[in-house]
N, C-alpha and C positions, 0 to 999 in steps of 0.2 A: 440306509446303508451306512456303516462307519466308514473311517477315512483310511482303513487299509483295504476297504473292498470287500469286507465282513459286512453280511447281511446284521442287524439288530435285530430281538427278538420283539415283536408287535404283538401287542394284547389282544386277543379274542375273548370274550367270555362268551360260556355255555354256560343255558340255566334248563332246567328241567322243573316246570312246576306243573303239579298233578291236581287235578280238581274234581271233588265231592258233589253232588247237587242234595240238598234235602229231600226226605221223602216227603214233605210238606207244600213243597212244593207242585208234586205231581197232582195234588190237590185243587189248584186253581185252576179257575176257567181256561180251556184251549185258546181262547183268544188274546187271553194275560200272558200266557206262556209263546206264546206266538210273538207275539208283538216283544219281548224279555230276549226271546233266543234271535230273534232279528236284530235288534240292538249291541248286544255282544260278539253278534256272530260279524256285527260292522266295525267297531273295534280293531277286530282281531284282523278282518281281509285289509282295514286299510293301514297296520301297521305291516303286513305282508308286503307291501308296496315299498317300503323304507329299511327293511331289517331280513335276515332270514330266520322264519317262523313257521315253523312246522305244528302241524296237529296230528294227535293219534287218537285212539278208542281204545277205551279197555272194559267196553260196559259188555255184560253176562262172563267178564272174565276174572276179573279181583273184585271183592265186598268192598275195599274202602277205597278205591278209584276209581273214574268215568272217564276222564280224557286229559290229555298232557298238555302243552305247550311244549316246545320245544325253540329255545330261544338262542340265534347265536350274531352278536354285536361286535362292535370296537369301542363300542361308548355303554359301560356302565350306569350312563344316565339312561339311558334309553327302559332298561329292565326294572327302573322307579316310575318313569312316561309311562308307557305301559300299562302296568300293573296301576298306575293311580288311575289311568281312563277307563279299564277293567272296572276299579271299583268304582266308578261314578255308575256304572248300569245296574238296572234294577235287580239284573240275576244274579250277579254278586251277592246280593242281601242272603242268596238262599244258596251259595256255595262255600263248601269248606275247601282248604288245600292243606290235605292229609303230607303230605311231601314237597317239600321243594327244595332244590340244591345248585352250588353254584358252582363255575371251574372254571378254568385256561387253558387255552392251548399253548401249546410249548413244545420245542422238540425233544425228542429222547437225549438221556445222557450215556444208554446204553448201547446205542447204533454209533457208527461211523457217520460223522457229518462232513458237508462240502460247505464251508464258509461261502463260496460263493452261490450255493443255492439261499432261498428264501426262509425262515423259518416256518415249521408247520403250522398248516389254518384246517380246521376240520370244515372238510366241503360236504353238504351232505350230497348221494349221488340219486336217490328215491327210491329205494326198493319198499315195496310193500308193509317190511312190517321191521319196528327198531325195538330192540330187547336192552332195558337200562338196569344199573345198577351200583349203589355203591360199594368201595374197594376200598379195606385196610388191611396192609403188610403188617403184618408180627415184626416188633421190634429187633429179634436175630437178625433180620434181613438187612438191615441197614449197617450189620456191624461184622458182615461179609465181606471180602475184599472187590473190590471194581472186577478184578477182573473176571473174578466167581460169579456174580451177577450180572456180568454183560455174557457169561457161557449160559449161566439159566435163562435169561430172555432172548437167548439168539435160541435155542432149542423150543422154547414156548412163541417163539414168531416163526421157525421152521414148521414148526406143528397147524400153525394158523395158516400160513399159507396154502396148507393142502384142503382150502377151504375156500372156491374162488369167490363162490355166491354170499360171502360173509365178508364187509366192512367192518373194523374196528375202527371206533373213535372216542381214544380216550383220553382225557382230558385231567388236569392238576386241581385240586384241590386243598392242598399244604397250606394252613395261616388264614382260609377264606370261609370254611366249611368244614362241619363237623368229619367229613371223611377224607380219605388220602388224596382220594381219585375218583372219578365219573367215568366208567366205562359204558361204553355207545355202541351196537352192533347192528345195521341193517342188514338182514338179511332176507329171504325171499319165500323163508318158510320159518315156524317155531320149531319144526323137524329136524330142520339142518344145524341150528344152532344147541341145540340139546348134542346131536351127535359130537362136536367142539368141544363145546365140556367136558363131555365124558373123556374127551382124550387131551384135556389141558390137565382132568386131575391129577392124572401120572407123570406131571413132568416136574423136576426137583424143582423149581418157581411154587408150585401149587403147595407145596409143604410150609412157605411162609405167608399163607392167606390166613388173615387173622377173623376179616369179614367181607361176605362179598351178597348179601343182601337187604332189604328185599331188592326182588327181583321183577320188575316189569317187562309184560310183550304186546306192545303198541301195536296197533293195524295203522298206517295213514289213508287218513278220510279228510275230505273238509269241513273245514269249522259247522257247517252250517248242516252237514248228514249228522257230523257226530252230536249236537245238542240234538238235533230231531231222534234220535235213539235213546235220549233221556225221558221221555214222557212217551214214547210208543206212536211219534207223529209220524215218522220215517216208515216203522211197520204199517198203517194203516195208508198210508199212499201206497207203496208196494203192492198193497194187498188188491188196491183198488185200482192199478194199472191192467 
């Protein structure tokens, strides 16, 4: 907190990294792949214990991703910790990461703030399923005046509101990452959030979207279903319950 009683703003980082398996892999014995997906799948649970780390699935749903990480810190160090223990396991050898991207949290400059509240920290709350995506503004937008831009995002956050089962979280990426912004949506269906778009495109904000994909719609699972859905281990215990 500063010394008139003004909260500071504290760094969060969000990172979203999306991960490949090879189809060479499915090729190994069940008990390589077993023993590879238990390794990473340890990893991952005991850095859950230190950071918040979320996992999602995207397998039978996009060709060039299987499942995300979803990573959010105060230490920057932690997203190189990490990702170097990742690589030390075996399964790493046989994963690609088609995307990954980085942000902050920060608060809006277009909302009303209260110095004596906190700055924003994106909490996740767990709904079922998070729909990601990167965001770039068309250059006109920046050369709008403030208070034209704080009218279009109070009409494009009115519009969101009428949407209680939909968290936004979205996060800066200016100077860090090849895009603006990191938008975050948990929601409780991919129904709900398609209907949101279609009523964000008509609002004068959506006429300065320069880019706003690709587009991901995560399920959260645990580490250890979502690798067993890589190799059809998960299916044949189901099958055999």
């Amino acid at each position: 907190m500063g010394t008139d009683g003004e909260h500071t703003e504290a760094t969060q980082y969000v990172a979203y990294t999306f991960y490949k398996v090879a189809p060479e892999w499915r090729r190994l014995s069940p008990e390589v792949r077993a023993a590879e997906k238990s390794a990473f799948a340890e990893v991952v649970q005991c850095w859950q214990e230190c950071m918040e780390l979320r996992t999602y699935s995207f397998v039978g749903v996009r060709p060039d991703v299987e499942f995300m990480l979803w990573k959010l810190t105060d230490r920057y160090e932690d997203l190189r910790d990490l990702g170097a223990e990742l690589n030390g396991t075996a399964l790493a050898g046989s994963l690609t990461t088609p995307y990954s991207y980085l942000a902050t949290s920060r608060s809006s400059k277009y909302f009303d703030r209260d110095p004596r509240r906190p700055p924003r920290r994106i909490v996740p709350r767990g709904a079922p399923y998070l729909v990601v995506y990167p965001f770039v503004k068309l250059r006109p937008w920046y050369t709008l005046s403030m208070d034209d831009r704080r009218q279009a995002m109070h009409e494009h956050a009115t519009i969101g509101g009428g949407f209680p089962t939909i968290t936004n979280h979205t996060a800066y990426s200016f100077g860090i990452d090849d895009q603006e912004f990191m938008t975050a949506f948990e929601c409780e269906s991919p129904a709900d959030f398609l209907e949101l778009m279609m009523a964000l495109r008509e609002t004068e904000a959506s006429k300065y979207t320069e880019r706003d994909t690709p587009i991901f719609v995560g399920l959260s699972e645990p580490i250890d279903k979502i690798l067993d859905s890589l190799d059809g281990a998960r299916a044949r215990v189901e099958a055999q319950a």
